[in-house]
Backbone as JSON, one array per atom type, in Angstrom:
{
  "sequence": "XXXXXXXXXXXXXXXXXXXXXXXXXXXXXXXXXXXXXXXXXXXXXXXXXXXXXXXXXXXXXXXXXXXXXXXXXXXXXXXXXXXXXXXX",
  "N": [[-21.14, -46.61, 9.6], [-20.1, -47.71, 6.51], [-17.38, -47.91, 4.27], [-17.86, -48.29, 1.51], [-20.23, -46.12, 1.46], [-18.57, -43.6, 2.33], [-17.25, -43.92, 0.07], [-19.53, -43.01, -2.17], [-20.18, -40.83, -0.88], [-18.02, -39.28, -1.73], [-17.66, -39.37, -4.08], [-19.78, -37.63, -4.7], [-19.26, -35.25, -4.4], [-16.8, -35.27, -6.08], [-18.57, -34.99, -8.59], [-20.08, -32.45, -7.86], [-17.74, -30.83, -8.43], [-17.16, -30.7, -11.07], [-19.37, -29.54, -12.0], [-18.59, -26.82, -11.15], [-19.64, -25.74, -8.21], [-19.66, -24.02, -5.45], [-17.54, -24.3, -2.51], [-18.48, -27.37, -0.3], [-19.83, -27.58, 2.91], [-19.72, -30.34, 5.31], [-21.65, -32.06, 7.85], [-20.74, -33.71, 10.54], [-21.01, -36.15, 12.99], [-20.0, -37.61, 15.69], [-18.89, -39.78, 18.42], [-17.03, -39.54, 21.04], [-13.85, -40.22, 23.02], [-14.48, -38.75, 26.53], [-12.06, -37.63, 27.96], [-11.32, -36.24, 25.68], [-12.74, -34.45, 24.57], [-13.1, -32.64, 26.99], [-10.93, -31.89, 27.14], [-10.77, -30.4, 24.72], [-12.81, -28.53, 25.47], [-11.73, -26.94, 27.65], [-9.66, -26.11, 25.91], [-10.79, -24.11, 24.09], [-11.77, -22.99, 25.98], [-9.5, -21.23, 26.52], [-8.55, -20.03, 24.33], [-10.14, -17.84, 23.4], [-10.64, -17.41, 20.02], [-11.05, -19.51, 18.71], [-13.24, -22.15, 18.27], [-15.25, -25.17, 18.56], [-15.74, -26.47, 16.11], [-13.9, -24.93, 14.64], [-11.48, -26.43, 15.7], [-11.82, -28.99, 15.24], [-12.18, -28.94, 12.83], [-8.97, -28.48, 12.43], [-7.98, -30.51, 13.54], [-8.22, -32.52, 11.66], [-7.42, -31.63, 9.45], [-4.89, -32.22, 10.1], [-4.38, -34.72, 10.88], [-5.16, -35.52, 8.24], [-2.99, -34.77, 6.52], [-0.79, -35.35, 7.83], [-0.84, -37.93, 7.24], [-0.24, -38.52, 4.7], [-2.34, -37.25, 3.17], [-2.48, -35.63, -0.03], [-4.08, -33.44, -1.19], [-4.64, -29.95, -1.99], [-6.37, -28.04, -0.58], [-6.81, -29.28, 2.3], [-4.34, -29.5, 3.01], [-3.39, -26.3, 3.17], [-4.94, -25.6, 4.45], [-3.92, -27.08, 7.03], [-1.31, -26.01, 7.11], [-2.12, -23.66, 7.15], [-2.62, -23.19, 9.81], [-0.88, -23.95, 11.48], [0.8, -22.19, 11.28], [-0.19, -19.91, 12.2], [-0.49, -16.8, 14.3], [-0.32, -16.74, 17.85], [-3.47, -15.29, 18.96], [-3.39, -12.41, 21.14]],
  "CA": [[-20.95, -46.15, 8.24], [-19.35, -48.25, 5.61], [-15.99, -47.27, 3.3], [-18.6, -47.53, 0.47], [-20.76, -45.04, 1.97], [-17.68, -42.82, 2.12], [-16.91, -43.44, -1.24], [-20.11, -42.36, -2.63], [-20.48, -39.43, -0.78], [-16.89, -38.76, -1.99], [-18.27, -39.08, -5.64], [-20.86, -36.8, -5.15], [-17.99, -34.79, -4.21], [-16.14, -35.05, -7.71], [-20.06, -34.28, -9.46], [-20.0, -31.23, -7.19], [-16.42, -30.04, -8.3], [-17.43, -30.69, -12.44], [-20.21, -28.3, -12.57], [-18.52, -25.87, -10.76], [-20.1, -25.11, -7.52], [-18.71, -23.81, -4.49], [-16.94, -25.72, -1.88], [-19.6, -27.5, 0.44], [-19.66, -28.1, 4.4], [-19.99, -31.44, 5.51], [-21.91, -32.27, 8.73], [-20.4, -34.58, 11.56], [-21.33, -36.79, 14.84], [-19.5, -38.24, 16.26], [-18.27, -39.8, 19.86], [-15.53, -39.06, 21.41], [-13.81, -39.85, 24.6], [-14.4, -37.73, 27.22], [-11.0, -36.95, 28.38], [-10.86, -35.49, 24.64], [-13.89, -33.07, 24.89], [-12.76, -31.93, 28.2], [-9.4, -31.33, 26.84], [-11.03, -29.47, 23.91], [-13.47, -27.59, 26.06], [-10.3, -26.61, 28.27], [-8.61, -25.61, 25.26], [-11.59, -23.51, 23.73], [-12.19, -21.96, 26.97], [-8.62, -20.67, 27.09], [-8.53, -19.7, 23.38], [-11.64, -17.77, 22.54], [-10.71, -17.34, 19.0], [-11.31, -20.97, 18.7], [-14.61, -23.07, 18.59], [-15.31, -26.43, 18.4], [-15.89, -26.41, 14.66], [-12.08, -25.08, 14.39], [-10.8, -27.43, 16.95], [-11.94, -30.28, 14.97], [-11.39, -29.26, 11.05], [-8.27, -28.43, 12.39], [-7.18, -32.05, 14.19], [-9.09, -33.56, 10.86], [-6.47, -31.69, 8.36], [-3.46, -32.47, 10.82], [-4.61, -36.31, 10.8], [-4.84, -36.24, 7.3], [-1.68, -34.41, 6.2], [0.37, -36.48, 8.5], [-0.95, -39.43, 6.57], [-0.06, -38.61, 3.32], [-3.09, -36.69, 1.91], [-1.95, -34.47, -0.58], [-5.04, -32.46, -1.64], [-4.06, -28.86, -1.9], [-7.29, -27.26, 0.75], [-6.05, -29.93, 3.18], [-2.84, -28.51, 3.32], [-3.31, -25.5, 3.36], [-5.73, -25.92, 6.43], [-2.67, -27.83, 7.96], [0.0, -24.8, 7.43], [-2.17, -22.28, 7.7], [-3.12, -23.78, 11.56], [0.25, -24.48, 12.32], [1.92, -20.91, 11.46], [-1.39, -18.86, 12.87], [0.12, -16.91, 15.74], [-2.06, -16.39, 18.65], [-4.15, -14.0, 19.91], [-2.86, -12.12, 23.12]],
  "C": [[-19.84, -46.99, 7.63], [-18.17, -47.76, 4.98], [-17.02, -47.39, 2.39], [-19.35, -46.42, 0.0], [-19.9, -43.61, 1.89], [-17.52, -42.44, 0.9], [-17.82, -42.82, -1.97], [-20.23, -41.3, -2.61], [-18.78, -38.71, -1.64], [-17.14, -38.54, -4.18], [-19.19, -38.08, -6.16], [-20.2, -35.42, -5.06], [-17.18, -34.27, -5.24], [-17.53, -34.4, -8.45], [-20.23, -32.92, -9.29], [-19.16, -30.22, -8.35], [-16.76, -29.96, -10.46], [-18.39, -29.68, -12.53], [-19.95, -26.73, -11.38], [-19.05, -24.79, -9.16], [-19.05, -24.7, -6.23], [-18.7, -24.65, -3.37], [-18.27, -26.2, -0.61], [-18.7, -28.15, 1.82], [-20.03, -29.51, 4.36], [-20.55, -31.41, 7.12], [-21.79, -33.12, 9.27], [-21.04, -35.12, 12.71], [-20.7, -37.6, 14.72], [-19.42, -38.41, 17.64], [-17.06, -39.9, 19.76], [-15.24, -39.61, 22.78], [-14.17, -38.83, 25.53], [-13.23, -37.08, 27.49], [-10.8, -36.34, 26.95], [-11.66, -34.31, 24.61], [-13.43, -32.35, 26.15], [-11.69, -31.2, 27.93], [-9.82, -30.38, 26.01], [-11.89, -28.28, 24.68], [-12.32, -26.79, 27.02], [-9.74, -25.32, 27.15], [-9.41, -24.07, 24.46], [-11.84, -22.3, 24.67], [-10.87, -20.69, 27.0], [-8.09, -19.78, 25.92], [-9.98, -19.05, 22.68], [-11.61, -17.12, 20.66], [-10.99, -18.07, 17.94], [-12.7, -21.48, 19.15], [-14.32, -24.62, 18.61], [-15.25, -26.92, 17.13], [-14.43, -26.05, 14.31], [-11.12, -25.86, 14.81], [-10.82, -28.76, 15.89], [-11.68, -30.36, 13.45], [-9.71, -29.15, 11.15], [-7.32, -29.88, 12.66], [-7.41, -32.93, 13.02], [-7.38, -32.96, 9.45], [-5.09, -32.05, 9.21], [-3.2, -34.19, 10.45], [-3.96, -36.51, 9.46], [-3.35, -35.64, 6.6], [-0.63, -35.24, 6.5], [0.15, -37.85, 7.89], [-0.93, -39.69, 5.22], [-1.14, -38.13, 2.18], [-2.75, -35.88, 1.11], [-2.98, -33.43, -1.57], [-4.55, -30.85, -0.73], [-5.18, -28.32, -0.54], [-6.97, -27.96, 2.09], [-5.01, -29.25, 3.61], [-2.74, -27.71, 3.67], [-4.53, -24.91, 4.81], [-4.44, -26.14, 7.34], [-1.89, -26.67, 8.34], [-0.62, -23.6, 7.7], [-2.55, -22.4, 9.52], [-1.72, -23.83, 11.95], [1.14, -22.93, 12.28], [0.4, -19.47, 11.84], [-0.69, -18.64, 13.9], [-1.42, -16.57, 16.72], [-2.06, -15.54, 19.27], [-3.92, -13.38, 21.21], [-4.38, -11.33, 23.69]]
}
């Protein structure tokens, strides 16, 4: 996948947000190392309040926060993940 490719879909993105609709999922594949899936399956197993789907929007707003995104749903992904206490 290209950065243009990105950008379009990221346009269709803004088209979205002008007529008002509500916020849309995006669907992923990716590879991964293994020692990272293992670690996540580990971490999933030991947290069942946690999926894989949280595991990974969560490492995705951490990434981008730490890199200077400053879109408000970002963020608030970021802080609300980081001050979640956990489940006993």
């Amino acid at each position: 996948m290209d950065r243009n490719h990105l950008e379009r879909c990221h346009d269709m993105g803004a088209a979205a947000k002008a007529t008002q609709l509500p916020p849309a999922y995006v669907s992923l594949e990716t590879e991964i190392p293994e020692v990272l899936y293992r670690g996540m399956k580990q971490f999933i197993g030991a947290h069942p309040s946690w999926d894989q789907y949280r595991v990974m929007s969560s490492a995705l707003a951490h990434f981008l926060f730490q890199n200077g995104c400053n879109e408000r749903p970002v963020t608030e992904r970021y802080l609300d993940d980081l001050f979640t206490r956990p489940e006993n």
